[in-house]
Residue frames as qw, qx, qy, qz and C-alpha x, y, z in Angstrom:
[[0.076, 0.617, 0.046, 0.782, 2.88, 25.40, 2.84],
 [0.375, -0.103, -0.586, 0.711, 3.04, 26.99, 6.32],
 [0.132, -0.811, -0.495, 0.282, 0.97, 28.87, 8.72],
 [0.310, 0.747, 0.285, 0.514, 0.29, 32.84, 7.94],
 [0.475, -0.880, -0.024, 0.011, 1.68, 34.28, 10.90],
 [0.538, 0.674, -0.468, 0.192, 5.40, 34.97, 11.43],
 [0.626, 0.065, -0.698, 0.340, 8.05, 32.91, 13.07],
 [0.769, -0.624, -0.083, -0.114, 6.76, 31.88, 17.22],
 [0.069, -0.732, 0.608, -0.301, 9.40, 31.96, 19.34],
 [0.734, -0.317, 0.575, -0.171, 8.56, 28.65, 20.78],
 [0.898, 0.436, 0.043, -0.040, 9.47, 27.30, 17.19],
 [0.255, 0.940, -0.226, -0.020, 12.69, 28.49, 17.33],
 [0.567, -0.479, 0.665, -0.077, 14.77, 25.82, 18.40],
 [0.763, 0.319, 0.559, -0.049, 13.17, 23.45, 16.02],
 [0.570, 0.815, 0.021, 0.107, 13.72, 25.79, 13.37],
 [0.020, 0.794, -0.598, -0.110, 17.55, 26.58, 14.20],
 [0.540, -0.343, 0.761, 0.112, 18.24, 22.57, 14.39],
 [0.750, 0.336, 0.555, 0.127, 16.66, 21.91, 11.10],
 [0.405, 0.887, -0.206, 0.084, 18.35, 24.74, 9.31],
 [0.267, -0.625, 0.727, 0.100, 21.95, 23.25, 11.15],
 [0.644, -0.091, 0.756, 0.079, 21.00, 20.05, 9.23],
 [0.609, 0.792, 0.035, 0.013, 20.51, 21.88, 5.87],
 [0.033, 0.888, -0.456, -0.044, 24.12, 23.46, 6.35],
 [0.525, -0.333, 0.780, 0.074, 25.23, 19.77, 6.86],
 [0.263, 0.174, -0.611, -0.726, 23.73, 19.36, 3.47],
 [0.160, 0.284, 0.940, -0.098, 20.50, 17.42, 4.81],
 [0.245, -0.238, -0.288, -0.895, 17.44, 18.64, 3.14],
 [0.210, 0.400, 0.705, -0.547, 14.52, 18.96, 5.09],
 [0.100, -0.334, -0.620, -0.703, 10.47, 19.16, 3.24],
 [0.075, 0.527, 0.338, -0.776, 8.12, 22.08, 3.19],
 [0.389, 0.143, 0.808, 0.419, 5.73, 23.25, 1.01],
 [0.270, 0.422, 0.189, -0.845, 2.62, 23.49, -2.43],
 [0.047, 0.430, -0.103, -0.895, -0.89, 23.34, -6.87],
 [0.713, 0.498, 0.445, -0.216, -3.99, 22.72, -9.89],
 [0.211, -0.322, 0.456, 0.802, -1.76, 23.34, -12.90],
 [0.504, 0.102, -0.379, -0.770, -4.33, 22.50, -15.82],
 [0.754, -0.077, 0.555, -0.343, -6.93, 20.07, -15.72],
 [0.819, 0.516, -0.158, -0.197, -5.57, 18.85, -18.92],
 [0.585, 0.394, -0.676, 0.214, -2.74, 18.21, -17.21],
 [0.903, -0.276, 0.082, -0.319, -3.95, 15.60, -15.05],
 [0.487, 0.356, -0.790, -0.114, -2.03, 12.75, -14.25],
 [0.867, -0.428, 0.150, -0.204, -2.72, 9.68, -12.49],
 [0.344, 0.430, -0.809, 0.207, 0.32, 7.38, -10.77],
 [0.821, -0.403, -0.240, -0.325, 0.00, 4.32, -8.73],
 [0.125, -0.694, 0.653, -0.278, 1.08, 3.46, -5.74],
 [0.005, 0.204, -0.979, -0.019, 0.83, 0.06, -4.40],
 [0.669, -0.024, -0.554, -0.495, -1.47, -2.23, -5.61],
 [0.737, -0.354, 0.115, -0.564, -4.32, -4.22, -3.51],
 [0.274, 0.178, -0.940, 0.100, -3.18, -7.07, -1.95],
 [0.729, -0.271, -0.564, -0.279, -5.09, -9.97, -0.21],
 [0.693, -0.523, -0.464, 0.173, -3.39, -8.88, 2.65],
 [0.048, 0.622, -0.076, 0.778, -3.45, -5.62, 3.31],
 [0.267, -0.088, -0.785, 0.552, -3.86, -5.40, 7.12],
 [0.202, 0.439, 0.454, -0.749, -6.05, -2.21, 7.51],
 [0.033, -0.151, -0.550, -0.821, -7.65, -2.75, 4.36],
 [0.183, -0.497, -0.808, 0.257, -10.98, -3.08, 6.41],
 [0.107, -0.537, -0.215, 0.809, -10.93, 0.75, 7.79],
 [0.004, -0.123, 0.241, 0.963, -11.50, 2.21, 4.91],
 [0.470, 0.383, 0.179, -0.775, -15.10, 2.98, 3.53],
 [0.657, 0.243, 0.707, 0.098, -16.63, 0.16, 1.46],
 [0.533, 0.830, 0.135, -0.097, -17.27, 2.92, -1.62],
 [0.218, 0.837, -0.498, -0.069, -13.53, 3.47, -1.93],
 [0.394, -0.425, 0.815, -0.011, -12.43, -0.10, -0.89],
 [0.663, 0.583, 0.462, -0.081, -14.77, -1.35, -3.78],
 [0.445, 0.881, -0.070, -0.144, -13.29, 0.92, -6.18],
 [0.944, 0.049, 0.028, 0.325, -9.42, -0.01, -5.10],
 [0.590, -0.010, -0.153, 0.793, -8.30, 3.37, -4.61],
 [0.302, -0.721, -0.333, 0.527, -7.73, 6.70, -3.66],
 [0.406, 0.684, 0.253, 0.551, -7.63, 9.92, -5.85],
 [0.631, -0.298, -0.096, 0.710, -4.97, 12.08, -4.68],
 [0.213, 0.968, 0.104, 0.078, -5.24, 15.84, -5.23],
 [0.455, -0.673, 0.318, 0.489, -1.42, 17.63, -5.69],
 [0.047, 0.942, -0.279, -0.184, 0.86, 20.15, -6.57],
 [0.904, -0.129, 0.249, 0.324, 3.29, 18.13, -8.88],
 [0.359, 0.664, -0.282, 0.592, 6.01, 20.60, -9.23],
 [0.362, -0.851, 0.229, -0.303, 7.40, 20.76, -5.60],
 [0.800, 0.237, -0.470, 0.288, 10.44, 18.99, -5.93],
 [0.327, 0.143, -0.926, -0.121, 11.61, 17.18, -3.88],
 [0.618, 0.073, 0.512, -0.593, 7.86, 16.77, -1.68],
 [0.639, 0.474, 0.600, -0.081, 6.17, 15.57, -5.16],
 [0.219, 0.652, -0.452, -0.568, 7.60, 16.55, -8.94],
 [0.895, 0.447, -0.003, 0.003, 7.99, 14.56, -12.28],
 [0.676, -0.320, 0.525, 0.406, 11.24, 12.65, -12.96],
 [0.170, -0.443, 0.594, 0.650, 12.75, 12.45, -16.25],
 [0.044, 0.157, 0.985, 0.050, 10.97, 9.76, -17.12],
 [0.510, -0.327, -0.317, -0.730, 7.17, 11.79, -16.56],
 [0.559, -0.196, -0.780, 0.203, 7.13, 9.60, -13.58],
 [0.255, -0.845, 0.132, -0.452, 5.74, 11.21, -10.43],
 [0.653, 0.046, -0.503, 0.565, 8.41, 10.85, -7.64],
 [0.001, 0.556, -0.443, 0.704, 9.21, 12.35, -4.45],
 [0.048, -0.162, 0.804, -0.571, 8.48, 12.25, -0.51],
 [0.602, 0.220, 0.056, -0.765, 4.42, 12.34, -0.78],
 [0.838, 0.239, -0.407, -0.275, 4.21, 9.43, -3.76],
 [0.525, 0.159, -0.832, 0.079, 6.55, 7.17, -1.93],
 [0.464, -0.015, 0.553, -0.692, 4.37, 7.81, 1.40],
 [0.578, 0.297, -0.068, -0.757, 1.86, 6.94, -0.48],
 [0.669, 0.174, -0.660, -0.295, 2.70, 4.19, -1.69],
 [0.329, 0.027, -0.872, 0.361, 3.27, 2.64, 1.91],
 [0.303, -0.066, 0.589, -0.746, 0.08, 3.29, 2.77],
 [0.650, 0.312, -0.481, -0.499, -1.18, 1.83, -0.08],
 [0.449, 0.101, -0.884, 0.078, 0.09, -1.38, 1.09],
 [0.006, -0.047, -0.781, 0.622, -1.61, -1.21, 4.33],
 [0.548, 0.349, 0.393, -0.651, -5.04, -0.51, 3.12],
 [0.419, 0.169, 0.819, 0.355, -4.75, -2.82, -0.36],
 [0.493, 0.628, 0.584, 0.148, -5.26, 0.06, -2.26],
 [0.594, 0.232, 0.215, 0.739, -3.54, 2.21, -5.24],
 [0.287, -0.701, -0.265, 0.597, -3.18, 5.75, -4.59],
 [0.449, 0.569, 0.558, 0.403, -3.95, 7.75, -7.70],
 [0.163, -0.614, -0.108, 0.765, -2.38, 11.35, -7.92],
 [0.323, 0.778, 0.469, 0.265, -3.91, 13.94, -10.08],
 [0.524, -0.112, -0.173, 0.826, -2.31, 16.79, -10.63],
 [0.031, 0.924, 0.342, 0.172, -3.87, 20.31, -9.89],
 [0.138, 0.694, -0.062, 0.704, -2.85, 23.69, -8.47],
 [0.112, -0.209, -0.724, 0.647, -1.82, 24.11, -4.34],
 [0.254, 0.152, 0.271, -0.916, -4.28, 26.92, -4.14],
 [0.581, 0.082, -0.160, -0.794, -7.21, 25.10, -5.59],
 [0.295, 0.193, -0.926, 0.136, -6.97, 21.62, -3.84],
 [0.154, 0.218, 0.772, -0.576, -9.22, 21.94, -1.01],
 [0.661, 0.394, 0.076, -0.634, -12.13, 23.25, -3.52],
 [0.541, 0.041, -0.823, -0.169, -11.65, 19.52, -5.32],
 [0.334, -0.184, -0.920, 0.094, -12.28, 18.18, -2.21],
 [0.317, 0.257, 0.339, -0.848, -14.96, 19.91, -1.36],
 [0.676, 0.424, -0.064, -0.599, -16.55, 19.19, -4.72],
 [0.890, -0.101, 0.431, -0.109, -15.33, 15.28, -4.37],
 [0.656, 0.602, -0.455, -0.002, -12.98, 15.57, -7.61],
 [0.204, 0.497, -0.742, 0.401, -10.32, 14.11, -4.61],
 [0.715, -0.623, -0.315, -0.046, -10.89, 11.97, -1.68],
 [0.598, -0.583, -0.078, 0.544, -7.24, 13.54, -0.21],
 [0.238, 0.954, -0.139, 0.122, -5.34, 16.13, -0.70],
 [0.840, -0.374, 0.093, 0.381, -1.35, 15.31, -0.54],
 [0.441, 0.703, 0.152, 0.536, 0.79, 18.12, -1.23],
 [0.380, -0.010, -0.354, 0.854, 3.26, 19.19, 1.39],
 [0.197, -0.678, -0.399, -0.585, -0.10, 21.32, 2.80],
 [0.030, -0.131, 0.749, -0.649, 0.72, 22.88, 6.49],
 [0.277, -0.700, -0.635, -0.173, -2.37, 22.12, 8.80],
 [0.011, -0.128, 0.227, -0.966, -3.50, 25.27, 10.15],
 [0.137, 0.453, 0.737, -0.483, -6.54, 25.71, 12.46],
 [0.470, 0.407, -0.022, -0.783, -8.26, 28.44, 9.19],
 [0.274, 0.149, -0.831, -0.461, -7.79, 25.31, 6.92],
 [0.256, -0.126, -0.958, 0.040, -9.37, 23.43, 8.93],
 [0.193, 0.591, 0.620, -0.478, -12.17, 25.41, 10.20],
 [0.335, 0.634, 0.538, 0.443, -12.74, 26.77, 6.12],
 [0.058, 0.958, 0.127, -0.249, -11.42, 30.52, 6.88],
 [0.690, 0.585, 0.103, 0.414, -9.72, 32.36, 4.56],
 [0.710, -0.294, -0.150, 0.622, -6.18, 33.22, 6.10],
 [0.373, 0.146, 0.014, 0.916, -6.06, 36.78, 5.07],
 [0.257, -0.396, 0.086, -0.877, -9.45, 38.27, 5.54],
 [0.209, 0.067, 0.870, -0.442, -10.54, 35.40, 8.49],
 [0.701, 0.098, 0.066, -0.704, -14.30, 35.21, 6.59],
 [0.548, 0.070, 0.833, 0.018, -15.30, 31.18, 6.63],
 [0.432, 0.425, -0.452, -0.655, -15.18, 30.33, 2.73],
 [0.566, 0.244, -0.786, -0.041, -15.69, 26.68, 3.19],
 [0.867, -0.415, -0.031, -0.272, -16.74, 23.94, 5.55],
 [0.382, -0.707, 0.578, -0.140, -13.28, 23.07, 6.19],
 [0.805, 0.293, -0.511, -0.073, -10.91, 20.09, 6.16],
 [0.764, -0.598, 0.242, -0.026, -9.64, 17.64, 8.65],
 [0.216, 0.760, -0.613, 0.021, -5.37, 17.05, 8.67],
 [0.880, -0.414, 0.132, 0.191, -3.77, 13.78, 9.69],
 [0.108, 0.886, -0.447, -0.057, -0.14, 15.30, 10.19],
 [0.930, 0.221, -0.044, 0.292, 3.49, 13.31, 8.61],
 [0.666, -0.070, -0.051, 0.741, 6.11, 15.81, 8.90],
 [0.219, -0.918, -0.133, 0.303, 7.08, 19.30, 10.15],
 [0.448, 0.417, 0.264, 0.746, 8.57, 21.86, 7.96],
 [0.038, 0.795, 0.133, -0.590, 8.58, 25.89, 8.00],
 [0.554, 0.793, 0.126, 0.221, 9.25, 28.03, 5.26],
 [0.647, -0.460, 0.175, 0.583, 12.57, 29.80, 3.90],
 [0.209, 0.905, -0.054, -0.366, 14.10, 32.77, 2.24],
 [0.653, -0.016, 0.415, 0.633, 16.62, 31.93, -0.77],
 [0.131, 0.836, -0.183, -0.501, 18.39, 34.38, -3.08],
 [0.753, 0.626, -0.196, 0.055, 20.52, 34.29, -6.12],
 [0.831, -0.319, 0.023, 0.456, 23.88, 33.03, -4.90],
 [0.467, -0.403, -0.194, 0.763, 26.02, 35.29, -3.68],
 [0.016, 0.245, 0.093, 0.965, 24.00, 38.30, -4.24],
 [0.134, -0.459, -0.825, 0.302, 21.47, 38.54, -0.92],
 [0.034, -0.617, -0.203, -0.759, 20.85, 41.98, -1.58],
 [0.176, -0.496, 0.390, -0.756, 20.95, 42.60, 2.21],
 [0.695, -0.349, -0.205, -0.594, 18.46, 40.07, 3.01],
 [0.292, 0.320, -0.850, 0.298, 18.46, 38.06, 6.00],
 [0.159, 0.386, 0.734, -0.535, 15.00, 38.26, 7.83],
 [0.238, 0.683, 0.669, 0.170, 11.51, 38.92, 6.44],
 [0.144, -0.876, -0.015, 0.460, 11.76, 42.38, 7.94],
 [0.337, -0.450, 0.407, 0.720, 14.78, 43.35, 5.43],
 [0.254, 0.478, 0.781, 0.312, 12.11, 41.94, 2.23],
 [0.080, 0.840, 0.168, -0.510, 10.71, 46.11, 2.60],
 [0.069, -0.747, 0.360, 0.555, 11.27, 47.49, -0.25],
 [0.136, -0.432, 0.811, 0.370, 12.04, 44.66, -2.08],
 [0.758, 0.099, -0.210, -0.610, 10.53, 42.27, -4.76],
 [0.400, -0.339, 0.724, -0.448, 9.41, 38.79, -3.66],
 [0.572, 0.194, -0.549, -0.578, 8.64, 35.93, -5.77],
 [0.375, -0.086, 0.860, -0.334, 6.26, 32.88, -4.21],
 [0.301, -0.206, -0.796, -0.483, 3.65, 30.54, -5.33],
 [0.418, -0.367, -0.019, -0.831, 0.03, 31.54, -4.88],
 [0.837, -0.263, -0.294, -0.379, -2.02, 30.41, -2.03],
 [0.748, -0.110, -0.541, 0.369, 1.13, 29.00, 0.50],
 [0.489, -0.797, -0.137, 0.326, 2.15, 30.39, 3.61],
 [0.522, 0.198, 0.244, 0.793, 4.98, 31.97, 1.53],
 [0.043, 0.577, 0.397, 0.712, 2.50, 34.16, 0.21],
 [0.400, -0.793, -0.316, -0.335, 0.77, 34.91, 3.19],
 [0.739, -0.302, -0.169, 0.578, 3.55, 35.84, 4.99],
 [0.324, 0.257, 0.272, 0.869, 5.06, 38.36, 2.42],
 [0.094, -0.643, -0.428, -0.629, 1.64, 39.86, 2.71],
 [0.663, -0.630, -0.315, 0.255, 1.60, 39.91, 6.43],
 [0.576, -0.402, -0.050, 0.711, 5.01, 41.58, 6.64],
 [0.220, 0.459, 0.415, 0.754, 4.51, 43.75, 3.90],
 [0.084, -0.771, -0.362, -0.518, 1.83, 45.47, 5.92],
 [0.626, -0.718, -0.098, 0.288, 4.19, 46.04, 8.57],
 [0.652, 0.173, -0.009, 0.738, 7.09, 47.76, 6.13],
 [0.249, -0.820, -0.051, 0.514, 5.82, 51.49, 7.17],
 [0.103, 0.926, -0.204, -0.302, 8.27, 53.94, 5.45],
 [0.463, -0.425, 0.704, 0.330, 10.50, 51.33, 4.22],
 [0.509, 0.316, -0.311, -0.738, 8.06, 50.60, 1.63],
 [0.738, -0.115, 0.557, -0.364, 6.22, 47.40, 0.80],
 [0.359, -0.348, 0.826, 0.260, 7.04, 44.16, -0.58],
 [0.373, 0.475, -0.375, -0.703, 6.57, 43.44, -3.92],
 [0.404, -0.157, 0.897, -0.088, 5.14, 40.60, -4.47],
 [0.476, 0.402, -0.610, -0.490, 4.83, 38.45, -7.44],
 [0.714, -0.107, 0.682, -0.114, 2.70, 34.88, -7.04],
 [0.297, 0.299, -0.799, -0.429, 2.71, 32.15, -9.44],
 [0.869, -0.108, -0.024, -0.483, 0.66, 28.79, -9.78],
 [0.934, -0.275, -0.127, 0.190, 3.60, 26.70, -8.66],
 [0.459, -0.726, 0.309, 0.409, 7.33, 27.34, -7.13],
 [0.601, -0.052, 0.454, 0.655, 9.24, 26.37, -10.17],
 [0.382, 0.796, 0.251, 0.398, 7.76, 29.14, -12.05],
 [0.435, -0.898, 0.061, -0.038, 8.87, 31.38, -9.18],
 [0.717, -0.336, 0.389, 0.472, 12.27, 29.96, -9.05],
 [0.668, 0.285, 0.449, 0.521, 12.65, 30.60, -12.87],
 [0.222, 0.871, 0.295, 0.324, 12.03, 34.31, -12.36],
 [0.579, -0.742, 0.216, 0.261, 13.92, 34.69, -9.34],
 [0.715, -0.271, 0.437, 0.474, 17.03, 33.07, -11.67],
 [0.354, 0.568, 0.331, 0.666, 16.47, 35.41, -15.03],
 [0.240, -0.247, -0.216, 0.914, 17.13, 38.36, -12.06],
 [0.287, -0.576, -0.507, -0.574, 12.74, 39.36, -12.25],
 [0.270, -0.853, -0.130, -0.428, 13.61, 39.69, -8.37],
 [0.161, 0.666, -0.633, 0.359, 15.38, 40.04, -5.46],
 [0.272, -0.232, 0.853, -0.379, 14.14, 37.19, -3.36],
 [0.511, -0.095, -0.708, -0.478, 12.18, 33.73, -3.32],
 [0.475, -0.185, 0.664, -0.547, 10.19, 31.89, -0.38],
 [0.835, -0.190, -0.181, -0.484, 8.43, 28.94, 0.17],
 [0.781, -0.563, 0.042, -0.266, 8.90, 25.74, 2.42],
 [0.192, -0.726, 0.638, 0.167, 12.45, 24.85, 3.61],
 [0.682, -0.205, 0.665, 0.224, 12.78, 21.22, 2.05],
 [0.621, 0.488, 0.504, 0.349, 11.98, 22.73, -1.46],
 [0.009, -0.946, 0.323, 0.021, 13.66, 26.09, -1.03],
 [0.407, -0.671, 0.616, 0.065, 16.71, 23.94, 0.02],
 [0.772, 0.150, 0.597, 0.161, 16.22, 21.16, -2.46],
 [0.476, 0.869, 0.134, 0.023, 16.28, 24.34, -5.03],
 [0.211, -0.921, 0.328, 0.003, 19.52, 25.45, -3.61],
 [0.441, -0.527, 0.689, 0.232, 21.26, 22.39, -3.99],
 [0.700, 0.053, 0.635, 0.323, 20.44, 21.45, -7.15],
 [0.338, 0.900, 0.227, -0.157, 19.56, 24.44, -9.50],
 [0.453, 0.870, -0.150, 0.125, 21.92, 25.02, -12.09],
 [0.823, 0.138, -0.483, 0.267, 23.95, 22.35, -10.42],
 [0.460, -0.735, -0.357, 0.348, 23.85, 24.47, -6.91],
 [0.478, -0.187, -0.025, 0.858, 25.05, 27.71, -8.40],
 [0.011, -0.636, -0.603, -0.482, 21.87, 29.09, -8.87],
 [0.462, -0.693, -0.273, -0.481, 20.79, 29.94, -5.36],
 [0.331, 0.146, -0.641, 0.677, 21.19, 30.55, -1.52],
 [0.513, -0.424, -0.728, 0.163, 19.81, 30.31, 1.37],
 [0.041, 0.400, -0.330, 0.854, 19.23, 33.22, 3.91],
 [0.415, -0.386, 0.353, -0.745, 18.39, 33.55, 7.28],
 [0.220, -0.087, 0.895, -0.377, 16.49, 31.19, 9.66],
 [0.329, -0.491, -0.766, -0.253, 13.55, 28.70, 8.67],
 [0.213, -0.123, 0.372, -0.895, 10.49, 30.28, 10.18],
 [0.682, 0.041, -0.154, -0.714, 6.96, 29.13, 10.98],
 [0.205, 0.144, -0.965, -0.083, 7.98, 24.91, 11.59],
 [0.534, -0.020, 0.492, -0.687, 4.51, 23.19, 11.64],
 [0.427, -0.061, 0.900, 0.061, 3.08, 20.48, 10.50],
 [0.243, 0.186, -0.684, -0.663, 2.02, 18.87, 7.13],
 [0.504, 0.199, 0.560, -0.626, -0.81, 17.70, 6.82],
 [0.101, 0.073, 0.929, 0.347, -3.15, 14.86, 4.89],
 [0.289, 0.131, 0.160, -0.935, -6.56, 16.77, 3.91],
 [0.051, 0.346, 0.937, -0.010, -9.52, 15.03, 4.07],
 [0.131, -0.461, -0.321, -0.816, -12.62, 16.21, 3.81],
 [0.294, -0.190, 0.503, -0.790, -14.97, 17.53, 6.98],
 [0.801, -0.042, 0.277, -0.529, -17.47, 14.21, 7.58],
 [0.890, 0.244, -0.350, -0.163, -15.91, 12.05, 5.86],
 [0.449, -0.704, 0.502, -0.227, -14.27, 10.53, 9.39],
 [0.949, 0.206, 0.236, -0.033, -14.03, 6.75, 7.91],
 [0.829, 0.425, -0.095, 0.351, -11.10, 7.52, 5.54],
 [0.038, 0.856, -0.327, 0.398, -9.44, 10.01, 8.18],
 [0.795, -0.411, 0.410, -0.176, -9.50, 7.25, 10.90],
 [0.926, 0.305, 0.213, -0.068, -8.06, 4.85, 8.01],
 [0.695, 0.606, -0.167, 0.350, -5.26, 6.82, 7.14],
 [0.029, -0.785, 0.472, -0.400, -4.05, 7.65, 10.27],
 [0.952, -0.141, 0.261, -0.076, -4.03, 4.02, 11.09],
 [0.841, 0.463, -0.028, 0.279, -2.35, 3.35, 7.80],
 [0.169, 0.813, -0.387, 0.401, 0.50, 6.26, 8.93],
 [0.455, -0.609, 0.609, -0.226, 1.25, 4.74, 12.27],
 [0.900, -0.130, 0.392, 0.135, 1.62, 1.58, 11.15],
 [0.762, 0.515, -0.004, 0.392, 4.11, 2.31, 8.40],
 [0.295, -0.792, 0.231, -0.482, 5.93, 4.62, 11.34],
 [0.439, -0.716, 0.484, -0.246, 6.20, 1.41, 13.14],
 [0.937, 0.054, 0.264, 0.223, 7.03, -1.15, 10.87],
 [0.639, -0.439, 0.336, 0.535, 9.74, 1.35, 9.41],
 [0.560, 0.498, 0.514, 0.416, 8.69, 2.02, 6.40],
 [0.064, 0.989, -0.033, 0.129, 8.64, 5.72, 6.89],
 [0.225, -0.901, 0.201, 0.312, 11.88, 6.53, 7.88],
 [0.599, 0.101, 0.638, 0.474, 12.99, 4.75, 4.98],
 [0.352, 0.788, 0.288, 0.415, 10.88, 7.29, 2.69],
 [0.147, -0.989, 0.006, -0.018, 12.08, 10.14, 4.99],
 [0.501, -0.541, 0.475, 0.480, 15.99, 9.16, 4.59],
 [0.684, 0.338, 0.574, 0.297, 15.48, 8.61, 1.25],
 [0.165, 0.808, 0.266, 0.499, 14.95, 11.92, 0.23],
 [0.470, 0.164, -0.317, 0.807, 17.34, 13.28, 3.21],
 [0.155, -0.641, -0.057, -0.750, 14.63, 14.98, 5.36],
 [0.603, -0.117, -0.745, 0.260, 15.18, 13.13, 8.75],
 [0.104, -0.033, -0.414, 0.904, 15.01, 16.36, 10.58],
 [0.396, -0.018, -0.027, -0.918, 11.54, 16.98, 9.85],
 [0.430, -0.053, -0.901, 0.012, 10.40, 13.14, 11.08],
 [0.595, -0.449, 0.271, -0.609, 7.38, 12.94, 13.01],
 [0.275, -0.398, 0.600, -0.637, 6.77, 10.30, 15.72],
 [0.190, 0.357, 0.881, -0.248, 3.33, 9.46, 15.55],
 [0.085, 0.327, 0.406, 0.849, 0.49, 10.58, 13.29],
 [0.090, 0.462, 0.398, -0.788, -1.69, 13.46, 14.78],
 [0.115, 0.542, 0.742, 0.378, -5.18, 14.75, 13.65],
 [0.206, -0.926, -0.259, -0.182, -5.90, 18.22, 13.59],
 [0.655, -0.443, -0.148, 0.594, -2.36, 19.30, 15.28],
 [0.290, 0.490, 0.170, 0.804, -1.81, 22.71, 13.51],
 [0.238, -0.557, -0.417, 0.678, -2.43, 26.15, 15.05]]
């Protein structure tokens, strides 16, 4: 999920070339949730090995144990979702698993709500949070993005890949829309707690006389999607590789459409908690080396999001 501000001009570039590599049919990932705590799951990723390289880095209480308890939103195809199978799958779990290998230990997602992730790790139910999550400078200094009051001691990001967020409709029927601005008036269907949301709400209080945007959250995007497609409104949002992953496969791609330009492109982000610098240092080891032995752009072609490929991993890089 994306920052709460609307689309920077200096993003714009970034955001027109990764929306020219959607039209080429590449998806690009963006993102978001606790669903029930009964519906928990746990998946592993790669199992400890006797030679794990950085298995050292990590904190002796979690290298003792043998893994890592993952907080995330499994419904955000194609970041992190169940398979057919009940399997979790996507861009996230197969990270995951290649860092797994580098610290020689299994990577254990649980599945919650987007908008109630960062209170797990606060209250240690998680040691990360992985879950297509932008890093923004309120996450990370614990303020709440709409009325700026500090709810929280905050989380630290090591960032993987850059995304913004996008507007999709029912295919062929945009109802006019093409920019946030045009959303006046109209109803707006997002999952609670992402930059989606806080967007809508943002622009909303800028519709004036046009009237303001209706806006309808859910606890994860596929509900959203499923109202958008039984015509409950006239538009959806949330981050462009699962807006666009919705678009090309929903109802065998005749569900939905794109509109307008990705906005907002910033980086994802791996949420740690604030002191707990040991497993942040550890995983952002683990990221650059799987970066430069290759292993990432293997997970990041896999899943067709090449345009949103970072580099090198960064701590704290949001705005």
């Amino acid at each position: 999920m994306t920052a709460s501000t609307l689309c920077r001009t200096s993003a714009k570039s970034r955001i027109a070339a990764v929306c020219a590599v959607a039209v080429a049919g590449t998806l690009l990932l963006t993102a978001c949730g606790d669903q029930t705590d009964s519906a928990s799951t746990k998946e592993s990723g790669a199992a400890a090995t006797k030679d794990a390289p950085l298995a050292d880095l990590l904190p002796k209480a979690i290298k003792d144990k043998g893994e890592i308890k993952v907080g995330s939103d499994i419904a955000y195809p194609p970041v992190e979702f169940k398979d057919e199978s009940g399997k979790t799958v996507g861009i996230d779990p197969d990270l995951a698993d290649a860092l797994g290998k580098q610290l020689g230990v299994k990577f254990v997602f649980e599945n919650g709500t987007f908008d109630t992730l960062l209170t797990g790790l606060r209250s240690k139910r998680y040691d990360l949070a992985m879950s297509a999550m932008t890093d923004t400078k309120d996450r990370q200094e614990g303020v709440d993005s709409e009325t700026k009051k500090k709810v929280g001691e905050g989380v630290d990001f090591i960032d993987y890949f850059t995304a913004g967020v996008s507007i999709y409709t029912k295919k062929g029927d945009d109802k006019g829309i093409s920019a946030w601005s045009d959303l006046c008036g109209k109803k707006l269907v997002v999952q609670r707690g992402t930059v989606s949301h806080d967007l809508a709400k943002a622009e909303s209080a800028k519709c004036g006389s046009k009237g303001k945007i209706s806006i309808e959250a859910f606890d994860n995007d596929l509900e959203a999607q499923t109202r958008l497609r039984g015509g409950g409104a006239d538009a959806g949002s949330s981050d462009f590789p699962v807006a666009a992953y919705a678009v090309k496969t929903s109802g065998g791609g005749k569900d939905f459409q794109l509109v307008g330009e990705q906005v907002e492109a910033a980086p994802y982000g791996i949420a740690v908690a604030k002191g707990n610098d040991e497993l942040t240092k550890a995983i952002e080891a683990a990221l650059n080396a799987v970066i430069k032995n290759g292993e990432y752009d293997k997970v990041i072609a896999k899943w067709g999001v090449e345009a949103g490929a970072v580099t090198e991993a960064k701590i704290n890089g949001g705005s």
